[in-house]
VOBA-1610 file (N, C-alpha, C; in pm, whole numbers, padded with zeros to 5 digits, always signed):
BEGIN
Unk+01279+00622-02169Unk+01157+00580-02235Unk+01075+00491-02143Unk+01162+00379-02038Unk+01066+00336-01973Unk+00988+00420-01853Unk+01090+00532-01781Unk+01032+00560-01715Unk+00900+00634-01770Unk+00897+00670-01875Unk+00750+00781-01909Unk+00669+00643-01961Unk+00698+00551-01942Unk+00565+00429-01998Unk+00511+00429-01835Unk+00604+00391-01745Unk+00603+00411-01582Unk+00476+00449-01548Unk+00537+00630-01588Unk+00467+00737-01532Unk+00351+00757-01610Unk+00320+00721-01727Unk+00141+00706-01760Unk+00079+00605-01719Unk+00107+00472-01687Unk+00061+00403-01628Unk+00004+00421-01460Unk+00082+00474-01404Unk+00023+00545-01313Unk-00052+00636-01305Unk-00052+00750-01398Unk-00168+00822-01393Unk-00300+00783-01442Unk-00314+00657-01503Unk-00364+00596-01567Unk-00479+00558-01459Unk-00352+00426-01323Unk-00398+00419-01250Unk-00523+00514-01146Unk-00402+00637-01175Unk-00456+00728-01083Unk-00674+00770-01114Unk-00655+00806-01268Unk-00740+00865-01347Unk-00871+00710-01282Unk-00819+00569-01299Unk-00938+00519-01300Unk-00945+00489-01139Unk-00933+00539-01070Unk-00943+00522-00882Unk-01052+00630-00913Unk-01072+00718-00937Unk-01159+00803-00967Unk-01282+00773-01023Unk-01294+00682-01090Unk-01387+00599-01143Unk-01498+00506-01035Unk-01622+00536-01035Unk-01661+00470-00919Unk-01654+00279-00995Unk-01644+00216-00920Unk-01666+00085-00923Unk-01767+00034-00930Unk-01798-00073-01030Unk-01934-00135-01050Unk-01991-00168-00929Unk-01940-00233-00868Unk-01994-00249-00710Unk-02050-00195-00624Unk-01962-00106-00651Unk-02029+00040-00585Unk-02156+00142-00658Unk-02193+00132-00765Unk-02309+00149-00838Unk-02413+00080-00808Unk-02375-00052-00798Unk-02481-00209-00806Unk-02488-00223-00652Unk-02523-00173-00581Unk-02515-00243-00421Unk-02645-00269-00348Unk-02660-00383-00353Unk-02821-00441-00317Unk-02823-00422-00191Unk-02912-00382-00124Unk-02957-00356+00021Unk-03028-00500+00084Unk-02972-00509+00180Unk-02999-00631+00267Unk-03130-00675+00328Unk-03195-00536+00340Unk-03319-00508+00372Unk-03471-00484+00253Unk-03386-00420+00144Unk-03543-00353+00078Unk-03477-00511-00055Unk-03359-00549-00059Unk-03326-00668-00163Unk-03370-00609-00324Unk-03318-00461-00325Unk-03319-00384-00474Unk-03174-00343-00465Unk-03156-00279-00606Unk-02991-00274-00687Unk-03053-00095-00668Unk-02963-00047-00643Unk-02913+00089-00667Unk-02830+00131-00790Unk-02933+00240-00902Unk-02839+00238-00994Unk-02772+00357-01021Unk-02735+00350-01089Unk-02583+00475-01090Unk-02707+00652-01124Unk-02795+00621-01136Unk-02908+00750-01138Unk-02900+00790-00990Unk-02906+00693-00965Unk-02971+00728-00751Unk-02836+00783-00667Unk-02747+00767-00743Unk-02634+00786-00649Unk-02580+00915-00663Unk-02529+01031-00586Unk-02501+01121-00618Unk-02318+01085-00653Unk-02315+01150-00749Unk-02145+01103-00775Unk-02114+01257-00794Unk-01976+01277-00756Unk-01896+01394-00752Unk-01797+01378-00864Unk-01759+01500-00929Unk-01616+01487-01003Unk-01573+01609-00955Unk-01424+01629-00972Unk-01349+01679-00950Unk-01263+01716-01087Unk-01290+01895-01114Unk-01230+01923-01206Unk-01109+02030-01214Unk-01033+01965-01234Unk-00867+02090-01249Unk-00865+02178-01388Unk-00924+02313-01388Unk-00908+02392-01460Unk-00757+02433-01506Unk-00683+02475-01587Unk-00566+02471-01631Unk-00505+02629-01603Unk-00651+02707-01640Unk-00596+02832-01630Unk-00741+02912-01624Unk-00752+03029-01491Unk-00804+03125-01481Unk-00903+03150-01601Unk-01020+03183-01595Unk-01090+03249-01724Unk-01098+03383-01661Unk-01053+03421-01562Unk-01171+03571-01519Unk-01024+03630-01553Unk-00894+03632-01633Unk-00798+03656-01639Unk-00822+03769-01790Unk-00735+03872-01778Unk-00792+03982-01852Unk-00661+03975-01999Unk-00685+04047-02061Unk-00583+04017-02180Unk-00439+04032-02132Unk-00416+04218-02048Unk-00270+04158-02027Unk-00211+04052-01911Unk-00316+03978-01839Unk-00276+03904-01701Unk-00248+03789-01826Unk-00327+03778-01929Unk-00300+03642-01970Unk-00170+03650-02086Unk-00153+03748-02092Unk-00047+03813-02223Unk+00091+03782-02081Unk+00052+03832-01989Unk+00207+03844-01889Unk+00239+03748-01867Unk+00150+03641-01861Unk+00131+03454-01783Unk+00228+03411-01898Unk+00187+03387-02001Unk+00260+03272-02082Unk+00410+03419-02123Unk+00395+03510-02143Unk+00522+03616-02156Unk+00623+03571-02034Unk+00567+03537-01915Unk+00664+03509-01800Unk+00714+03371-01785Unk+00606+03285-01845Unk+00636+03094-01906Unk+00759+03100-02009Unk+00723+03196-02107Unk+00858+03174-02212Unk+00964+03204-02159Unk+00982+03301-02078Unk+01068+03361-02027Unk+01202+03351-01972Unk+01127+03196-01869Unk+01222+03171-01778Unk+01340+03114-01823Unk+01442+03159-01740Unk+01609+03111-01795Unk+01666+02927-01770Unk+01519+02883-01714Unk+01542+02739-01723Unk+01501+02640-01804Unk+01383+02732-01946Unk+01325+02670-01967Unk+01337+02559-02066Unk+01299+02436-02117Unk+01332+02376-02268Unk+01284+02337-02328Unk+01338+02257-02410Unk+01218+02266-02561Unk+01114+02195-02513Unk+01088+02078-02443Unk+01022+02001-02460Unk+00834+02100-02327Unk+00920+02198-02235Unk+00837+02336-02201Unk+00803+02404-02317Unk+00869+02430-02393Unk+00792+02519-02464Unk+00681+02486-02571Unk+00742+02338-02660Unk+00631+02315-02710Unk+00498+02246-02635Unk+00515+02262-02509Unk+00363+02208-02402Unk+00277+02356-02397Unk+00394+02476-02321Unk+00300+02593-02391Unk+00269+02639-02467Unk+00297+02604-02593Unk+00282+02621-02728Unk+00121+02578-02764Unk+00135+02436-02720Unk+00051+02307-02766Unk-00066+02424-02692Unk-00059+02454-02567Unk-00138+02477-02472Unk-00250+02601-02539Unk-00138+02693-02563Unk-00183+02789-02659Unk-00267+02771-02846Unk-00222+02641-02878Unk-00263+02601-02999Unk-00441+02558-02958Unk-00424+02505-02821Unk-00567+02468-02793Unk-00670+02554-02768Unk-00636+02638-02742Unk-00735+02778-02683Unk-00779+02857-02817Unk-00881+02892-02812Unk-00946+02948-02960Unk-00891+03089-02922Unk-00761+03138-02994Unk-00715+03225-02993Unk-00629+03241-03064Unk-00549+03323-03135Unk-00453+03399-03176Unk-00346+03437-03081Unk-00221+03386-03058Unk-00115+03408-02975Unk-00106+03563-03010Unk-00053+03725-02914Unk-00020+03789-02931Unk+00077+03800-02971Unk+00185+03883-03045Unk+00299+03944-03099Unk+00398+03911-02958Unk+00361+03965-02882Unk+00450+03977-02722Unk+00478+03832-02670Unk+00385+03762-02732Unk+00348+03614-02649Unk+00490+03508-02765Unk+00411+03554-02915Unk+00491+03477-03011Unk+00665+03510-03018Unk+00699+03653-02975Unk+00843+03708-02980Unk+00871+03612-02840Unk+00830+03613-02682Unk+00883+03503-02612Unk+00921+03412-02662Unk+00827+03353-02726Unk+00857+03199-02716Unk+00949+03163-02818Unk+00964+03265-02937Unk+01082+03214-03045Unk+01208+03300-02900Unk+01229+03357-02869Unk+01345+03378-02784Unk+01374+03314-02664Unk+01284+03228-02620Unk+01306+03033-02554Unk+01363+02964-02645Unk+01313+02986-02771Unk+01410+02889-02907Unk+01512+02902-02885Unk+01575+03036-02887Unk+01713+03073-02912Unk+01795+03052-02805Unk+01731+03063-02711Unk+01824+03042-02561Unk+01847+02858-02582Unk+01750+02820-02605Unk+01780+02652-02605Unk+01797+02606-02782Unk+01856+02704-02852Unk+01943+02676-02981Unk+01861+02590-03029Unk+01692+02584-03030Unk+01624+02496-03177Unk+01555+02560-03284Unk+01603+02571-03397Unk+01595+02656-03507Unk+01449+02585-03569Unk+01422+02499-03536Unk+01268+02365-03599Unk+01200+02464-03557Unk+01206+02438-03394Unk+01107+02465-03282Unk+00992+02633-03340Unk+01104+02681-03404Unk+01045+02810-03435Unk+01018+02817-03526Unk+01037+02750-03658Unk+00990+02724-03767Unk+00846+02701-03698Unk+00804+02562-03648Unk+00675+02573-03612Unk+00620+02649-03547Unk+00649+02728-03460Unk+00611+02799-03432Unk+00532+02895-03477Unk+00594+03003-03549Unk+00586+03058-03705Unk+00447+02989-03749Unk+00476+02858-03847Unk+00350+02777-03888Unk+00227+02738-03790Unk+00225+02730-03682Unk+00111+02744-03587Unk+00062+02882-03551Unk+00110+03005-03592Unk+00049+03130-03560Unk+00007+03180-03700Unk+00075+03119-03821Unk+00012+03115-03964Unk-00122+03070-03927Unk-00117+02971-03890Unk-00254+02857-03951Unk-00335+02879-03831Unk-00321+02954-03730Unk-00384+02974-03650Unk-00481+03121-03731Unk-00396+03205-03774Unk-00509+03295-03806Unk-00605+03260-03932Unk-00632+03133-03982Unk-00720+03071-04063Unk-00765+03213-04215Unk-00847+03208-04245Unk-00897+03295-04335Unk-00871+03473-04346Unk-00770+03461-04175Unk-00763+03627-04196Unk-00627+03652-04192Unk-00551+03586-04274Unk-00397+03581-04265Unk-00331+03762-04314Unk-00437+03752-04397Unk-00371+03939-04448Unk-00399+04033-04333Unk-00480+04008-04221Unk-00523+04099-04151Unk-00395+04064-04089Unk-00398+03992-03980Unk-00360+03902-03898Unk-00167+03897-03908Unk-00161+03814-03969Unk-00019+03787-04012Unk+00052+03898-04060
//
């Protein structure tokens, strides 16, 4: 437990190094004796996409089919791809949802798939007769 207090604190760190510094916004010139404000400055971000969009149904059906898959994987993997999948405005496929309850079974959590189950319910919202 301490180490994962640790390890967000550092990314924490990490996340605000990224952050430009007031100082560095506010920096009066020696010469013209004006403030530079965070309009004038060109600032960069840097963004880590998670996953491909130009990715076609079965590249993205094979991706998380080959995530459930693996013979190392555990619970605390699967409900991140789970979660991952809960976030994306989508409907998990049949192929996608049979993986990941058979990651359950390899790592013996009978919950895990209960929710599971209940997140591909409530995922298909109003079209459960189609759907489900």
């Amino acid at each position: 437990l301490i180490h994962f207090y640790k390890r967000e604190i550092r990314m924490l760190r990490v996340a605000l190094r990224t952050i430009p510094r007031l100082s560095a916004i506010r920096t009066a010139s020696r010469t013209q004796q004006t403030v530079m404000s965070a309009a004038n400055l060109r600032l960069t971000q840097q963004v880590r996409l998670m996953s491909n969009t130009n990715d076609s149904d079965a590249e993205f059906d094979a991706r998380y089919e080959a995530y459930f898959d693996r013979p190392d994987i555990d619970g605390w993997e699967i409900r991140k791809g789970m979660s991952e999948l809960v976030a994306m405005d989508l409907v998990p496929d049949p192929v996608i949802v049979a993986a990941a309850l058979r990651a359950c079974r390899r790592v013996n959590d009978y919950a895990l798939t209960t929710r599971i189950l209940e997140i591909v319910k409530i995922k298909c919202a109003d079209q459960v007769n189609e759907i489900w």
